[in-house]
GURO-786961 format. One record per residue: x, y, z of N, C-alpha, C in turn; residue number from 1. Coordinates in steps of 0.02 Angstrom, whole numbers, plus 50000, padded with zeros to 5 digits. Example, Ala and Ser with C-alpha at 12.3 -4.5 7.8 and 13.67 -1.06 7.14 Angstrom:
2
     n.x     n.y     n.z    ca.x    ca.y    ca.z     c.x     c.y     c.z   seq
   50660   49716   50390   50615   49775   50390   50660   49835   50390     1
   50642   49888   50354   50684   49947   50357   50645   50002   50394     2
# end
This chain:
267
     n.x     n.y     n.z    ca.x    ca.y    ca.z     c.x     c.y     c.z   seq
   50042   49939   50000   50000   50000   50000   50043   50062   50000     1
   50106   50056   50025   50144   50097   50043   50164   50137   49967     2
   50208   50056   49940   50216   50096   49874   50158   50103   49836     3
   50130   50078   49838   50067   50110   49779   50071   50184   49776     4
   50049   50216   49860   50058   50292   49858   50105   50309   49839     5
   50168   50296   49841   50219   50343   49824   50208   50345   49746     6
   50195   50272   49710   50195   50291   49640   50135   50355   49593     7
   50075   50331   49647   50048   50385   49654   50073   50460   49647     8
   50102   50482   49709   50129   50530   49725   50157   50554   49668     9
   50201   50501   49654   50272   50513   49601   50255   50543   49524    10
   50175   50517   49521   50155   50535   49460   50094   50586   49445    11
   50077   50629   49505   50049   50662   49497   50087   50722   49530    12
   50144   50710   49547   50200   50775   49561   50233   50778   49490    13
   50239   50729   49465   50274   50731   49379   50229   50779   49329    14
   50154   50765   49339   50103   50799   49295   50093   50878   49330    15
   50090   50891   49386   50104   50945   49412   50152   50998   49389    16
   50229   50964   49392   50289   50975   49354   50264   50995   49268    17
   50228   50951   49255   50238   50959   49174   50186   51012   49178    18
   50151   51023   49201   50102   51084   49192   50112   51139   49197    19
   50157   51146   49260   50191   51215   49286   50248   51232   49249    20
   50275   51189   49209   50353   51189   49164   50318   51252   49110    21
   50261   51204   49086   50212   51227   49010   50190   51292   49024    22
   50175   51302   49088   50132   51377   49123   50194   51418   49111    23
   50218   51425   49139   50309   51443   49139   50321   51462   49070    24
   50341   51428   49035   50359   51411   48965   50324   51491   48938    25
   50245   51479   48952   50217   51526   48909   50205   51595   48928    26
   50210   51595   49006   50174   51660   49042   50251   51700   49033    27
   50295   51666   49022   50371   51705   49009   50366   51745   48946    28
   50371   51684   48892   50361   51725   48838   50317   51782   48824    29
   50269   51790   48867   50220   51842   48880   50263   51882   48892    30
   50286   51887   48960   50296   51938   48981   50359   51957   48941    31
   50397   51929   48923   50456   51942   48878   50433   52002   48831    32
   50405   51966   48789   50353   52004   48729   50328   52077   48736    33
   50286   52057   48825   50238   52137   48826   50309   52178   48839    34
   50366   52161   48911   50426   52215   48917   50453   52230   48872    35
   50449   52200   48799   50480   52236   48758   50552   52209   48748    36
   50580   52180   48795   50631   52122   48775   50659   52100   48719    37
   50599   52068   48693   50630   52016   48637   50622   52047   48572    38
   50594   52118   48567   50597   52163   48530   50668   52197   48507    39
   50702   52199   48589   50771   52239   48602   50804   52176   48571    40
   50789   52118   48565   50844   52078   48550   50863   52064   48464    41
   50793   52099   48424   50798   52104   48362   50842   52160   48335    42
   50828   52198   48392   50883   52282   48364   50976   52249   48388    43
   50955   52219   48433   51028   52185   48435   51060   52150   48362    44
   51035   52103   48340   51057   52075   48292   51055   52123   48210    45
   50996   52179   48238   51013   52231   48173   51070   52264   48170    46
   51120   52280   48244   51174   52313   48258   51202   52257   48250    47
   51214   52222   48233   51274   52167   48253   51269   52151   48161    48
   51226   52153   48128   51225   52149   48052   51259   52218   48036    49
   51257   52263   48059   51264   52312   48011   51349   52320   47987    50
   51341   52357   47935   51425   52386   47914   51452   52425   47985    51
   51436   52459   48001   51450   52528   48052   51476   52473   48135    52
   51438   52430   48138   51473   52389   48195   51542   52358   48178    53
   51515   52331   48118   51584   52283   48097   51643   52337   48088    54
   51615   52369   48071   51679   52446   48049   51698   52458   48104    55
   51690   52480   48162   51710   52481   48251   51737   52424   48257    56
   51721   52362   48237   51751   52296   48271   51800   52308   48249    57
   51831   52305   48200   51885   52298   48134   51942   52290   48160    58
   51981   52375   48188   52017   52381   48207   52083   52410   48137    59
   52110   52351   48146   52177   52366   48091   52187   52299   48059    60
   52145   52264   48056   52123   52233   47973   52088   52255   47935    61
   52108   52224   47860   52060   52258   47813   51981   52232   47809    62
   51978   52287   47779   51890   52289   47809   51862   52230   47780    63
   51893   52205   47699   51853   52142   47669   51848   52094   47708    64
   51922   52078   47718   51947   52008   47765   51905   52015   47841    65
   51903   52079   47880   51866   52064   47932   51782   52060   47936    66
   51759   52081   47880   51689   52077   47878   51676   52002   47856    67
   51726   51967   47806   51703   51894   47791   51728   51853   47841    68
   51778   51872   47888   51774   51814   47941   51736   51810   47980    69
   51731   51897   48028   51708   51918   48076   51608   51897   48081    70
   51586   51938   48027   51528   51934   48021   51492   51879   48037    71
   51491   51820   48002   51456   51764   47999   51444   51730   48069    72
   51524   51761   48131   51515   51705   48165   51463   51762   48216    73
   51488   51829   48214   51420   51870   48250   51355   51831   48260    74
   51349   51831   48193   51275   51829   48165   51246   51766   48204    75
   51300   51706   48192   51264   51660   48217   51287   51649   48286    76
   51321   51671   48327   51314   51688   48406   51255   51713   48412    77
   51248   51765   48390   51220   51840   48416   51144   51846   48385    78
   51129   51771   48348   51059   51791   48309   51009   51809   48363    79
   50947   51840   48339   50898   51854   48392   50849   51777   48403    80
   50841   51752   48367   50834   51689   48359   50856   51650   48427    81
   50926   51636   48427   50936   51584   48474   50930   51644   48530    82
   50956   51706   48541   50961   51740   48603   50888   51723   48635    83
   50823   51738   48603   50781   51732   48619   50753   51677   48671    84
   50760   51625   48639   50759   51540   48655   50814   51536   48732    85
   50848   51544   48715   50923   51542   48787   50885   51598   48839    86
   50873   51653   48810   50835   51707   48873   50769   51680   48877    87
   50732   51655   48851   50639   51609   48880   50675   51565   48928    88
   50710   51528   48894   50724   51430   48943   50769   51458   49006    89
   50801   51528   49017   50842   51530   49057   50792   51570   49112    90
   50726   51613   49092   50704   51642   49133   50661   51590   49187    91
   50614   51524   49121   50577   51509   49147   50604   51447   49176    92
   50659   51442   49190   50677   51391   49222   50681   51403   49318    93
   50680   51476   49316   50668   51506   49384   50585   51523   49385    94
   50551   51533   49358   50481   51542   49356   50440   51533   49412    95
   50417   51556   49434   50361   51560   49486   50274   51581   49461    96
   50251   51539   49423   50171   51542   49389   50123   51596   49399    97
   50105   51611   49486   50068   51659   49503   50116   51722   49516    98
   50198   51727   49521   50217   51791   49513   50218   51803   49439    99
   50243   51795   49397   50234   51799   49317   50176   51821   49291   100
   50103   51807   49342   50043   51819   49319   50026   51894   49329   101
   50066   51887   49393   50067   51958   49446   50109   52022   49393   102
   50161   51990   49374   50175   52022   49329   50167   52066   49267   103
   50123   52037   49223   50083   52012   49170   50043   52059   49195   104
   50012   52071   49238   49925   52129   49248   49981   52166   49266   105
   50027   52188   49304   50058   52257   49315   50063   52285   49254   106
   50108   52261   49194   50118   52265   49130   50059   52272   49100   107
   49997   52265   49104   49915   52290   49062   49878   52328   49116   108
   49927   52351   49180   49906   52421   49205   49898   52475   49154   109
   49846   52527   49127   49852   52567   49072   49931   52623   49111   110
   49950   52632   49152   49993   52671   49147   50071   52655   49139   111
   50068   52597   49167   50142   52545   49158   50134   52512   49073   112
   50064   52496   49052   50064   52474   48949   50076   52541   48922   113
   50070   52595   48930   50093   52663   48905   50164   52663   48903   114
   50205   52677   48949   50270   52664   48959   50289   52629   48938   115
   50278   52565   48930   50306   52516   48891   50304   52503   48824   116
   50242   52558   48788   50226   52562   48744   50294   52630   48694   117
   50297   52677   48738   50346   52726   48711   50428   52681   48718   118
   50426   52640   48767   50503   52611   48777   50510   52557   48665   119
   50458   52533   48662   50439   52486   48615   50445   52531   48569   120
   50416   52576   48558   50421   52610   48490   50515   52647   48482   121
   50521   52652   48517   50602   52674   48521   50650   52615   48493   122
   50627   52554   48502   50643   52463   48480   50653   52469   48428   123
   50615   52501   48377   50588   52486   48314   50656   52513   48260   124
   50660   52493   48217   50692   52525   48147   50672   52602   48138   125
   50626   52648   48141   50607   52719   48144   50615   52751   48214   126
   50595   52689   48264   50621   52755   48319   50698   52728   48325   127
   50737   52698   48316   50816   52690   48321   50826   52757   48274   128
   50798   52761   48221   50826   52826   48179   50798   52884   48209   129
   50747   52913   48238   50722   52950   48264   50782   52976   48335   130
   50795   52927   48375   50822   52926   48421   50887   52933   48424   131
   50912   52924   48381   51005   52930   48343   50980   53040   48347   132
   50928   53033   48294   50922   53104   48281   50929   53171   48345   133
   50886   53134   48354   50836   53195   48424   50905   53173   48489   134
   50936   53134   48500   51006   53145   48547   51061   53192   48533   135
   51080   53180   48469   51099   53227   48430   51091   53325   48454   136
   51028   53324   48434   50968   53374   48478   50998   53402   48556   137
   50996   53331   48565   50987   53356   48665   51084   53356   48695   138
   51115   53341   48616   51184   53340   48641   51205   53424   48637   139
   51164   53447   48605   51149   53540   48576   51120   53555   48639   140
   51078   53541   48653   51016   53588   48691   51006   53519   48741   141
   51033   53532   48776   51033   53462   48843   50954   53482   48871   142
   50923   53412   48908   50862   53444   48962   50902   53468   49020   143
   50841   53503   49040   50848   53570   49109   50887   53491   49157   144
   50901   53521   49220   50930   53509   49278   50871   53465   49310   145
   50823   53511   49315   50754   53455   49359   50717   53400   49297   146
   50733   53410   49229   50712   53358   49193   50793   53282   49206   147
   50841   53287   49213   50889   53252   49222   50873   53237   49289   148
   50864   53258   49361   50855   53251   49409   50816   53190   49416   149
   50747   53189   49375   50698   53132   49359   50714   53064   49348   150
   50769   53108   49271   50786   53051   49237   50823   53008   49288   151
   50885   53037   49323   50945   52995   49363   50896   52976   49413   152
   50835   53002   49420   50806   52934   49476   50788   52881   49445   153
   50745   52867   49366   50727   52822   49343   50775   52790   49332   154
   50847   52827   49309   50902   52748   49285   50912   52728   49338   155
   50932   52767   49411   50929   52728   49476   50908   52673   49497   156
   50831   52671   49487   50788   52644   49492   50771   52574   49445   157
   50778   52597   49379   50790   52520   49347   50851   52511   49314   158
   50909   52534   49352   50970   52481   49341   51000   52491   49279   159
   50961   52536   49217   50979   52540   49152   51053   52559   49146   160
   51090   52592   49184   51155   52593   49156   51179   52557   49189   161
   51177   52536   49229   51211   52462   49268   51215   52391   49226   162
   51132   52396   49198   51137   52340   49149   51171   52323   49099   163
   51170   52418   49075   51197   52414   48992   51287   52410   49009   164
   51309   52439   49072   51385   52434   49094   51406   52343   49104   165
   51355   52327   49119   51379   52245   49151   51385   52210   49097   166
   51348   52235   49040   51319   52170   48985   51370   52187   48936   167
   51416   52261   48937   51474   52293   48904   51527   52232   48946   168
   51526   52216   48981   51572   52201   49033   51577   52117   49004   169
   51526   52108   49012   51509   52002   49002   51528   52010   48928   170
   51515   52049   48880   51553   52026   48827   51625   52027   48816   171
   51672   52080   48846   51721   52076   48822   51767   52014   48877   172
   51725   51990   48919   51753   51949   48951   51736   51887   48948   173
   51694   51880   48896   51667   51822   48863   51711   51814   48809   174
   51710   51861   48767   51757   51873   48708   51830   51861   48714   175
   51869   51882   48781   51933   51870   48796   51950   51790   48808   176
   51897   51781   48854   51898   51715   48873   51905   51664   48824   177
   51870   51666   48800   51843   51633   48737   51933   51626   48694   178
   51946   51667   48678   52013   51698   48648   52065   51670   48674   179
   52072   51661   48744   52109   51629   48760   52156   51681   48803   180
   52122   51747   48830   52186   51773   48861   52192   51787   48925   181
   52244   51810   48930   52286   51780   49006   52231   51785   49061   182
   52230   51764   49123   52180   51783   49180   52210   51843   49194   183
   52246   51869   49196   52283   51931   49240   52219   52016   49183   184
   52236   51973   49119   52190   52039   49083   52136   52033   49066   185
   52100   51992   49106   52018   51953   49100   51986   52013   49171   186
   52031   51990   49209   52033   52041   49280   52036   52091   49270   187
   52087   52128   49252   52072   52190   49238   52016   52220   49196   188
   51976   52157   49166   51924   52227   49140   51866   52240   49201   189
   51869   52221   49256   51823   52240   49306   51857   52314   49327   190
   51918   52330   49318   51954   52385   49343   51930   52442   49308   191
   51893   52429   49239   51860   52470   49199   51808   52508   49226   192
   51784   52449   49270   51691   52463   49249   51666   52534   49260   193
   51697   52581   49315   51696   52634   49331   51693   52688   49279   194
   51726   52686   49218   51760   52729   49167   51701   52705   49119   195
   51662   52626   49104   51645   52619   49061   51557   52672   49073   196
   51548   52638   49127   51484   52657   49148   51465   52742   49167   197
   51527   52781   49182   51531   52848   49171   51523   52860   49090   198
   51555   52832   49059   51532   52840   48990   51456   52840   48938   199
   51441   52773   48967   51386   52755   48925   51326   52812   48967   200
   51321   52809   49016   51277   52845   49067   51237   52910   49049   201
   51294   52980   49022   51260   53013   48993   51228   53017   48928   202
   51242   52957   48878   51183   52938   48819   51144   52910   48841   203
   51141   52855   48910   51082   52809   48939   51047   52856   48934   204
   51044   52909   48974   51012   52962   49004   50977   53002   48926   205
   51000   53044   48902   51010   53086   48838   50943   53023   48800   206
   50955   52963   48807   50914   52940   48750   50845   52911   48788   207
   50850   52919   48861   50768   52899   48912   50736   52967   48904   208
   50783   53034   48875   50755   53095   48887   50703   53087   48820   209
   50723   53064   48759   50696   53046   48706   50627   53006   48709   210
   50638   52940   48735   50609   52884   48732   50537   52921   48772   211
   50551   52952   48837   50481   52974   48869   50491   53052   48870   212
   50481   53085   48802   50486   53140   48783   50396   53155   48786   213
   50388   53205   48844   50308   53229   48849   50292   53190   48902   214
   50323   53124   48932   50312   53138   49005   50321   53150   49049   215
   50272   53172   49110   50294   53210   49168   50334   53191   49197   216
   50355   53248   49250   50415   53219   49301   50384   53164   49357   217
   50322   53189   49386   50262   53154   49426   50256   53079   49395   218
   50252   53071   49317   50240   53024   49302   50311   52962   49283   219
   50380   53002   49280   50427   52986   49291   50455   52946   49353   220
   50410   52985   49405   50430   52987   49465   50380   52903   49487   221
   50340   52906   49448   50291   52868   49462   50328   52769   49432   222
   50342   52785   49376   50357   52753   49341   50428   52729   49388   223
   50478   52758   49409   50518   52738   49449   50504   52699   49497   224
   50458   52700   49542   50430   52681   49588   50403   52605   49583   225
   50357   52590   49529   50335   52544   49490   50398   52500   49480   226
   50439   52516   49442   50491   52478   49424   50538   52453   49500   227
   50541   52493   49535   50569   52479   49613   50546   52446   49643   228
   50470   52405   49620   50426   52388   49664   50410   52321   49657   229
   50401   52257   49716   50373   52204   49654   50330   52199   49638   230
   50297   52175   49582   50335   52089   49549   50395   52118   49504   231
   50368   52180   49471   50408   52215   49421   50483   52210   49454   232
   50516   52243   49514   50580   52223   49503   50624   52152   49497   233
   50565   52119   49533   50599   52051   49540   50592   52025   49460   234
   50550   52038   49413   50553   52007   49349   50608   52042   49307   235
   50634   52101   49320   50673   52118   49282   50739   52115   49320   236
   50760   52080   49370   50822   52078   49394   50844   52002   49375   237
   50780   51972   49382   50795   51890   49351   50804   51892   49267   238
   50787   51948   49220   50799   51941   49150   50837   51974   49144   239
   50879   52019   49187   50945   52029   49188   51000   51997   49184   240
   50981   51962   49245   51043   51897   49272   51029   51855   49236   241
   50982   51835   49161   50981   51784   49106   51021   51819   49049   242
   51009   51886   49042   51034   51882   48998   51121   51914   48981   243
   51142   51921   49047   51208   51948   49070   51225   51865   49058   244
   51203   51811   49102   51233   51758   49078   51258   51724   49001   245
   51176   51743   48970   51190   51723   48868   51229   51733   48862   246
   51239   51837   48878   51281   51866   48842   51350   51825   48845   247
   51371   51825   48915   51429   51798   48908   51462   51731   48885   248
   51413   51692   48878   51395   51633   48843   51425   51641   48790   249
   51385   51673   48733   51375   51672   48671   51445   51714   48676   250
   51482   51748   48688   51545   51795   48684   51587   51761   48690   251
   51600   51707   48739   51658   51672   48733   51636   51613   48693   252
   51590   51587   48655   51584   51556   48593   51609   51577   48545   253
   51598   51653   48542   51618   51682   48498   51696   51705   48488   254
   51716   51728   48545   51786   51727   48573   51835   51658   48531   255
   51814   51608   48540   51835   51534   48511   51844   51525   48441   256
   51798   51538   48421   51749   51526   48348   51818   51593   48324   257
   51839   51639   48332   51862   51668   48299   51935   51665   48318   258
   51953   51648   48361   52041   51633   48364   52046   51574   48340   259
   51988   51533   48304   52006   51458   48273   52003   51481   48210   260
   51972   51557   48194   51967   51574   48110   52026   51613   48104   261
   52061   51645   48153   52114   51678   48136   52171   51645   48139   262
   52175   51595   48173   52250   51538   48163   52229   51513   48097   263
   52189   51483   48071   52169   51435   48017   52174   51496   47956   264
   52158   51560   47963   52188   51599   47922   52272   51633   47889   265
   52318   51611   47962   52369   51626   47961   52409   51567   47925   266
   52389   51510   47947   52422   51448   47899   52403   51439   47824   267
# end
C-alpha cells in the first residue's frame, strides 16, 4: 500500500511538474514580449548585422577580410533567434506561475502598457533613427537640471546603466575568454567598469530623455517607483541575470569561433 502511494505521488507530482514547466514556458514569453525584450533583442542582431558595427570591430584589418570572417560568426552567436530561446528557457527555468501572472496585469496596468509602449516604439527601425536624431538634439540643447534630476532617479531605479555597463562588461570577458587570454587581463576589465559606465551613462540618460519625451516628472517619478517595486523588480532583475549570463555565453563562443578562424587563416 505503501508503494502504491508513492507511485501515486510520484506521478501526479510529475504531471504537476509538466504543467507548471508549460505555464512557465508561456506566461514568460508573455511577459518577455509585453517588456519589450525580445523586441530589444531584434535591434541587437540589426546592430550586430550592420557595416557601422563591423567597421568599430575591425580595428587594423582590412575591412574585406574582417567583415568575411568576423561577420558570419556574430551573426550566428548573436542571432535574435537563438538569444531569444536561451533568454525564455533561462528565465523560465526560475519561474514562479502566480508571480509571472502578477506580473503580466502590472504590465496591462494602462499606465505601466503606456510606458512600455513609448520604451517599444524606440525598439523599432524608425524610432532607432528618430532617436540617433533627436540625441543629437539634446547633445545641443541638453534637458533642464530638474528634467535630468527625474531622469537619474529612473536609471537609479531600473538599473539601466548598470545593465547596459555589466552586459558591456560580460562581453568583452566572454570574448577574451573565449580567445584565450591571460587571467591577469580578463581581471582587469572589472578595473574598467567605473570609466565604462561613466561613459555610456550620459547617452543612457540623453536617450530615456527621448524615449519618454512629453512625460511628466510626477509620472517619471511614478514610473520609477513601479519599476522599484514588486513583481516588476523582481522580473526584471531575474531577466537581467539571464541575459548577462547568454551574453557571456554566446561571447566566449564567439571569442573561440574566431581565434580558430584567425589561426586557420594565418596557415
Amino acid at each position: 500500500m505503501k508503494q502504491s502511494f508513492v507511485l501515486v505521488f510520484v506521478f501526479l507530482t510529475c504531471g504537476f511538474l509538466s504543467a507548471q514547466t508549460a505555464d512557465c514556458a508561456a506566461l514568460t514569453h508573455q511577459a518577455l514580449e509585453r517588456s519589450g525584450f525580445n523586441q530589444s533583442l531584434d535591434h541587437i542582431g540589426d546592430v550586430i548585422s550592420s557595416d557601422q558595427f563591423m567597421q568599430q570591430m575591425r580595428g587594423r584589418e582590412s575591412s574585406d577580410e574582417f567583415i568575411g570572417i568576423f561577420r558570419p560568426i556574430f551573426e550566428k552567436e548573436f542571432s535574435p533567434e537563438l538569444l531569444r530561446k536561451a533568454m525564455q528557457d533561462r528565465v523560465a527555468a526560475h519561474c514562479d506561475p502566480e508571480q509571472m501572472k502578477q506580473v503580466l496585469e502590472r504590465m496591462q496596468t494602462p499606465f505601466v502598457a503606456r510606458m512600455l509602449e513609448l520604451e517599444s516604439a524606440m525598439n523599432s527601425p524608425e524610432g532607432q533613427k528618430k532617436l540617433k536624431r533627436y540625441i543629437n538634439i539634446a547633445m545641443t540643447v541638453p534637458p533642464t537640471d530638474d528634467r535630468m534630476d527625474a531622469l537619474d532617479a529612473l536609471d537609479a531605479s531600473s538599473g539601466t546603466t548598470d545593465f547596459a555597463t555589466d552586459s558591456m562588461m560580460a562581453v568583452m570577458r566572454g570574448m577574451m575568454t573565449g580567445a584565450g587570454a591571460p587571467a591577469e587581463v580578463i581581471t582587469q576589465i572589472q578595473e574598467h567598469r567605473k570609466e565604462i559606465k561613466a561613459q555610456m551613462q550620459n547617452n543612457i540618460e540623453l536617450s530615456m530623455s527621448v524615449t519618454y519625451h512629453g512625460v511628466t516628472r510626477p509620472e517619471l517619478e511614478q514610473y520609477a517607483r513601479e519599476l522599484a517595486a514588486q513583481p516588476m523588480k523582481g522580473f526584471y532583475e531575474q531577466v537581467k541575470k539571464a541575459f548577462l549570463g547568454v551574453v557571456e555565453e554566446q561571447s566566449r563562443a564567439t571569442g573561440q569561433e574566431l581565434k580558430k578562424a584567425m589561426v586557420a587563416r594565418k596557415d
